[in-house]
C-alpha positions as CSV (number, residue, x, y, z in Angstrom):
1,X,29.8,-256.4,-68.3
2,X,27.0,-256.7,-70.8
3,X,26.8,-254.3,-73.9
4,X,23.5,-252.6,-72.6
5,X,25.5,-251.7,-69.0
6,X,28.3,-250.4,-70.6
7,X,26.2,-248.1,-72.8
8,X,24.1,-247.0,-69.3
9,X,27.9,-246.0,-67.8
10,X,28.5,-244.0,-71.2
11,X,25.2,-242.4,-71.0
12,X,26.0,-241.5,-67.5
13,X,29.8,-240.1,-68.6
14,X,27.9,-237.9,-71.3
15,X,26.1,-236.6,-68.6
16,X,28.8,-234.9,-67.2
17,X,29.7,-233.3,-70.2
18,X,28.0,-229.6,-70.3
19,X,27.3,-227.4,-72.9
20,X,28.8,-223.7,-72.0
21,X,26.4,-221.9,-73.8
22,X,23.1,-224.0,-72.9
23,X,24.3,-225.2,-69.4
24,X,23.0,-228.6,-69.9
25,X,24.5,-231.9,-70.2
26,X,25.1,-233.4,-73.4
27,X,22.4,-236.1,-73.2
28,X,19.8,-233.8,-71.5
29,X,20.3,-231.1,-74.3
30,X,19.4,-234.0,-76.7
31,X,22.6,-233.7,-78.5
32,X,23.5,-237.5,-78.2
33,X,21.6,-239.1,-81.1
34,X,22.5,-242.8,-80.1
35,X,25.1,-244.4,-77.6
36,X,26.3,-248.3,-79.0
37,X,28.8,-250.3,-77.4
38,X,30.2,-253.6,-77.5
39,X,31.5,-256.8,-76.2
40,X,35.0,-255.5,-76.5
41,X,34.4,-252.2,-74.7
42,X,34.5,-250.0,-77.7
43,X,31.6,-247.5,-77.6
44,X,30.6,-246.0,-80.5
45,X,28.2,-242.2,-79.9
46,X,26.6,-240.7,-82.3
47,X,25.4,-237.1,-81.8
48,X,25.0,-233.4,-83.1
49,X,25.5,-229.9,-82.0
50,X,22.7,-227.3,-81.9
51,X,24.3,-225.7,-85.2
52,X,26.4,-226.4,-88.0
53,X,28.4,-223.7,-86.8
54,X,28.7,-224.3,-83.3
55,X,31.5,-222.5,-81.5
56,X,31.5,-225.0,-78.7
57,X,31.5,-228.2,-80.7
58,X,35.2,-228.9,-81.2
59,X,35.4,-228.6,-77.3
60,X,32.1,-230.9,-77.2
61,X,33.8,-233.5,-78.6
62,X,37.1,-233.7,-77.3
63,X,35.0,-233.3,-73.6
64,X,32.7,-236.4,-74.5
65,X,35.8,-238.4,-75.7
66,X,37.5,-238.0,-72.4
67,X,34.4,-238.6,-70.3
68,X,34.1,-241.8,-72.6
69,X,37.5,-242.6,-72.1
70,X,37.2,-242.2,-68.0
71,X,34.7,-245.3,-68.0
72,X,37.5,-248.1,-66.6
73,X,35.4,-250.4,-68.8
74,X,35.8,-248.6,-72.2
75,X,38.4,-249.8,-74.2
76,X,37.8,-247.4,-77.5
77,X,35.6,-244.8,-78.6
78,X,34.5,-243.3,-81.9
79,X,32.3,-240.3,-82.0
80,X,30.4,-239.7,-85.1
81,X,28.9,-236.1,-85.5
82,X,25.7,-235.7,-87.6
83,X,23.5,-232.5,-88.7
84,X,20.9,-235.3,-90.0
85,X,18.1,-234.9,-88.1
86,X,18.5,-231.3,-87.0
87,X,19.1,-230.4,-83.2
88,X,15.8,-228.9,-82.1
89,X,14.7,-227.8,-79.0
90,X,12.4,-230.9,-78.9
91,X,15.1,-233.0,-78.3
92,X,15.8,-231.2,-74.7
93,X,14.3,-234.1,-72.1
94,X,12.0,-233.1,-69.7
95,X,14.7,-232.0,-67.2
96,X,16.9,-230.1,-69.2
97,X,12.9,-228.1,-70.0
98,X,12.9,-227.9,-66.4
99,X,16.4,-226.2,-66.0
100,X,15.9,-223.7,-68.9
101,X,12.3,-222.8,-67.9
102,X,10.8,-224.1,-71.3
């Protein structure tokens, strides 16, 4: 499996991943910053919460970890939490607008 495929299944186990406050997926609340992966199945995400003091984001984690983790092709994942840019509600993609009425 090439490294851009195995970041497409990645993306696709993010998605499943919902914010309980928001209601959105991870990747169409913008919180995934960047998704790297490679030859060796290890992907590597980098992403953010909507605040600092998110109440959800432990459970973010741990939930995008064992999506990761559910790929059969992953072998390892790290996940790398930023504030740097700031989440803001330009980052929502045009379906997650669609889904919150924005």
């Amino acid at each position: 499996m090439t490294m851009e495929a195995l970041a497409r299944q990645a993306e696709a186990a993010l998605r499943t991943v919902y914010d309980p406050e928001a209601g959105l997926n991870l990747v169409d609340l913008g919180l995934v910053y960047r998704i790297d992966a490679d030859d060796d199945g290890a992907v590597a995400v980098t992403m953010t919460f909507t605040t600092e003091a998110c109440p959800a984001g432990p459970f973010l984690v741990e939930a995008a970890e064992t999506a990761l983790r559910a790929v059969p092709e992953v072998t390892d994942v790290s996940i790398d939490v930023t504030f740097d840019p700031p989440w803001t509600l330009d980052r929502i993609s045009p379906e997650g607008r669609e889904t919150l009425s924005l």
